[in-house]
C-alpha positions as CSV (number, residue, x, y, z in Angstrom):
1,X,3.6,69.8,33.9
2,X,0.2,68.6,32.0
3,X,-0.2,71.1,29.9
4,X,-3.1,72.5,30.9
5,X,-4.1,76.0,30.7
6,X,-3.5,77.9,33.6
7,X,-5.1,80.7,35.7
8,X,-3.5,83.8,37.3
9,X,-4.8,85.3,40.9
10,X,-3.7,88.1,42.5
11,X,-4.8,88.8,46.0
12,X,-4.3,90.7,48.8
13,X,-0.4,90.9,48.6
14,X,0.1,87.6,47.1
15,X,0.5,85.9,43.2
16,X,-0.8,82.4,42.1
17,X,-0.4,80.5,39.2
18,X,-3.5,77.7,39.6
19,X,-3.0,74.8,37.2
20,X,-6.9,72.9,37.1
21,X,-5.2,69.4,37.2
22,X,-2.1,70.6,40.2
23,X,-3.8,73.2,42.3
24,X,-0.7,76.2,43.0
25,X,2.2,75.6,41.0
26,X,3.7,78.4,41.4
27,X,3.5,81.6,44.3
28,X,5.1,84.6,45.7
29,X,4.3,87.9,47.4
30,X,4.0,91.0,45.0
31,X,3.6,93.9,46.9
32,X,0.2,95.8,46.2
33,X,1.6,99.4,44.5
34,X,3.2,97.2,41.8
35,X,-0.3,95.5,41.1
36,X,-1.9,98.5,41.4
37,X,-3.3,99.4,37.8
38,X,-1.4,96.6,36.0
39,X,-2.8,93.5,34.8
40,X,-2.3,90.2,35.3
41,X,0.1,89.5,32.7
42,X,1.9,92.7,34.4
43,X,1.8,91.5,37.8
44,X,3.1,87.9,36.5
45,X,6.2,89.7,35.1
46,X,7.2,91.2,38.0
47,X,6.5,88.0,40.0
48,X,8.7,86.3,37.7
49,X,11.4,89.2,38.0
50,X,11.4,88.8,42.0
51,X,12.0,85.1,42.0
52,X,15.0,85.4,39.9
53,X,16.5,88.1,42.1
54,X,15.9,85.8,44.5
55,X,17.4,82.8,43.3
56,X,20.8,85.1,41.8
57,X,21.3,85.7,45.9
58,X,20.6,82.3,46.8
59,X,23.1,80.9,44.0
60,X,25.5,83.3,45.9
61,X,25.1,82.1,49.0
62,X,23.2,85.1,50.8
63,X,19.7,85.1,52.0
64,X,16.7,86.7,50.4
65,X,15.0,87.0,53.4
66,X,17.6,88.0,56.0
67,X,21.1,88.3,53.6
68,X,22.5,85.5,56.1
69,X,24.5,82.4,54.6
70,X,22.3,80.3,52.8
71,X,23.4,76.6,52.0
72,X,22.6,75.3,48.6
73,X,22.6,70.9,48.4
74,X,21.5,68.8,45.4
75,X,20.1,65.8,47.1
76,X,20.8,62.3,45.8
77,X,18.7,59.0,46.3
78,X,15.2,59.8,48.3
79,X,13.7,62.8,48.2
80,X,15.7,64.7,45.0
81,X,12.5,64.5,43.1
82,X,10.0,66.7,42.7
83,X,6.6,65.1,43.6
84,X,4.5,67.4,41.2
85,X,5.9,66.1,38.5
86,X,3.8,64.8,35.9
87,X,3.4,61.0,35.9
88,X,4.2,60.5,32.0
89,X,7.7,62.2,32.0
90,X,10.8,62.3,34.0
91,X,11.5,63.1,37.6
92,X,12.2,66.6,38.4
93,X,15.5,66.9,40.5
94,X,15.4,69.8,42.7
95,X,18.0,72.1,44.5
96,X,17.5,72.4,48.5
97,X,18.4,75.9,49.7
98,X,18.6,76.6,53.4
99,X,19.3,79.9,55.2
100,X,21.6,79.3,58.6
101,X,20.4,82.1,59.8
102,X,16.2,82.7,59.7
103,X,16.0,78.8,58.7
104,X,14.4,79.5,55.4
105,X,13.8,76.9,53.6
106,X,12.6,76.2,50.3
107,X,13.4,73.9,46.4
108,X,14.2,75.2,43.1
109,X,14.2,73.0,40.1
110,X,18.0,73.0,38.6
111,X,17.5,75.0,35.9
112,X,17.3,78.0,38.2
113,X,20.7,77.4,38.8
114,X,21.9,77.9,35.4
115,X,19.2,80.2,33.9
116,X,21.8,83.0,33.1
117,X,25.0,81.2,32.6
118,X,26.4,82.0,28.6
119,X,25.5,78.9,27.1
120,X,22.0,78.6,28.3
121,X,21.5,82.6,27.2
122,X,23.2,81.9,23.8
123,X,21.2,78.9,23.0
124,X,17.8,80.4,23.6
125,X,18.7,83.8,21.8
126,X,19.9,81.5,19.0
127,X,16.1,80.3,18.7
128,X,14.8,83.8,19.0
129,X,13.9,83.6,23.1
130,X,15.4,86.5,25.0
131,X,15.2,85.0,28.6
132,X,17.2,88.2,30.1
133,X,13.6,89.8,30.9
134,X,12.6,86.1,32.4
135,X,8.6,87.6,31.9
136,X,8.2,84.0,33.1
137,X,9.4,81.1,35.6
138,X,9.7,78.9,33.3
139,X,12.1,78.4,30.1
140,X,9.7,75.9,28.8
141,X,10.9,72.3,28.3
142,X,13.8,71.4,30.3
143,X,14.6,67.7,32.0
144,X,16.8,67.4,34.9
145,X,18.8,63.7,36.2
146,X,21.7,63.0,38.2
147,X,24.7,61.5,36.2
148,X,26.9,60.6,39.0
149,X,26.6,60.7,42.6
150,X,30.6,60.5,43.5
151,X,31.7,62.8,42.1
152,X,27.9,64.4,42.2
153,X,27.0,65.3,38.8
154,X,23.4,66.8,38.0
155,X,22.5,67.1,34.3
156,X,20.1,69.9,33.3
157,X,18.9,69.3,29.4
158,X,17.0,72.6,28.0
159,X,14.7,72.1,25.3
160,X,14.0,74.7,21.8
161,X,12.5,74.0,18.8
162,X,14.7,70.6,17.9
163,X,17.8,71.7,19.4
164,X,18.8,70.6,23.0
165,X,21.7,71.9,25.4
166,X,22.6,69.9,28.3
167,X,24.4,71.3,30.9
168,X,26.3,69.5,33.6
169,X,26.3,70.7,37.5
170,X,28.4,70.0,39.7
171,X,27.6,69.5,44.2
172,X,28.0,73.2,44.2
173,X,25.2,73.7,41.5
174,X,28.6,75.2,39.4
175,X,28.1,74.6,35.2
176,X,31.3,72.3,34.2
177,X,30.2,71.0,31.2
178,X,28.1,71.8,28.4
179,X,27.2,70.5,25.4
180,X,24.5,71.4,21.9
181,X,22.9,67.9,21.1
């Protein structure tokens, strides 16, 4: 977001990224035998693994918590934005997952919900980035906007080197349209 360097904690059970200008920008629970004589760098990947397990059973409507039916909306007018978002560049339009089950709740930033469709895998490995692994939560310079709110149309623009693919969601957070600019 500011670029930054950033710190990584691990303690009792849990796995922080701590950003000196943000505070927590990023969490989640790592269970202690997979810390257990591994570094940090370690412990980060397999952070970074669980939160996109997570996200492929939220895109498909199923719970990570409880495997109940999990709603997925991408808000339009108040509230889509991100409020960590950096002050010099663009708003940060987020997904809104909800379980109807256990009630969990919780925001993704769009991207998550295109990280491993073809084009967005093609146009990192064509820049040398194998994202399969995701070792982070990040893919590095992406910009999110809505296009259209009727019919709702969410653009997602990934960023390598020069090159930049935007890809074009639809209300169900479904790729219809992409394009290499």
């Amino acid at each position: 977001m500011c670029a930054a360097d950033v710190t990584g904690l691990y303690e009792n059970g849990l796995f922080w990224i701590v950003c000196p200008e943000h505070g927590d920008v990023f969490s989640n629970t790592v269970p202690p035998a997979v810390a257990l004589d591994r570094d940090i760098g370690a412990i980060h990947a397999a952070a970074g693994r669980d939160i996109r397990q997570m996200f492929e059973q939220a895109r498909n409507c199923v719970c990570p918590e409880c495997s109940g039916h999990i709603d997925m909306r991408i808000p339009t007018g108040e509230g889509r934005q991100d409020e960590r978002t950096a002050e010099d560049s663009d708003p940060t339009v987020l997904a809104q997952f909800e379980c109807q089950r256990c009630q969990l709740v919780f925001d993704a930033e769009l991207h998550w919900l295109a990280f491993d469709h073809p084009a967005v895998v093609a146009f990192y490995h064509d820049h040398g980035i194998d994202i399969s692994p995701l070792q982070n939560t990040r893919f590095g310079d992406t910009s999110h906007s809505i296009v259209s709110e009727e019919p709702l149309r969410a653009r997602i623009a990934f960023h390598a080197d020069d090159d930049r693919l935007d890809v074009v969601l639809d209300e169900e957070g479904t790729v219809v349209e992409t394009e290499r600019c």
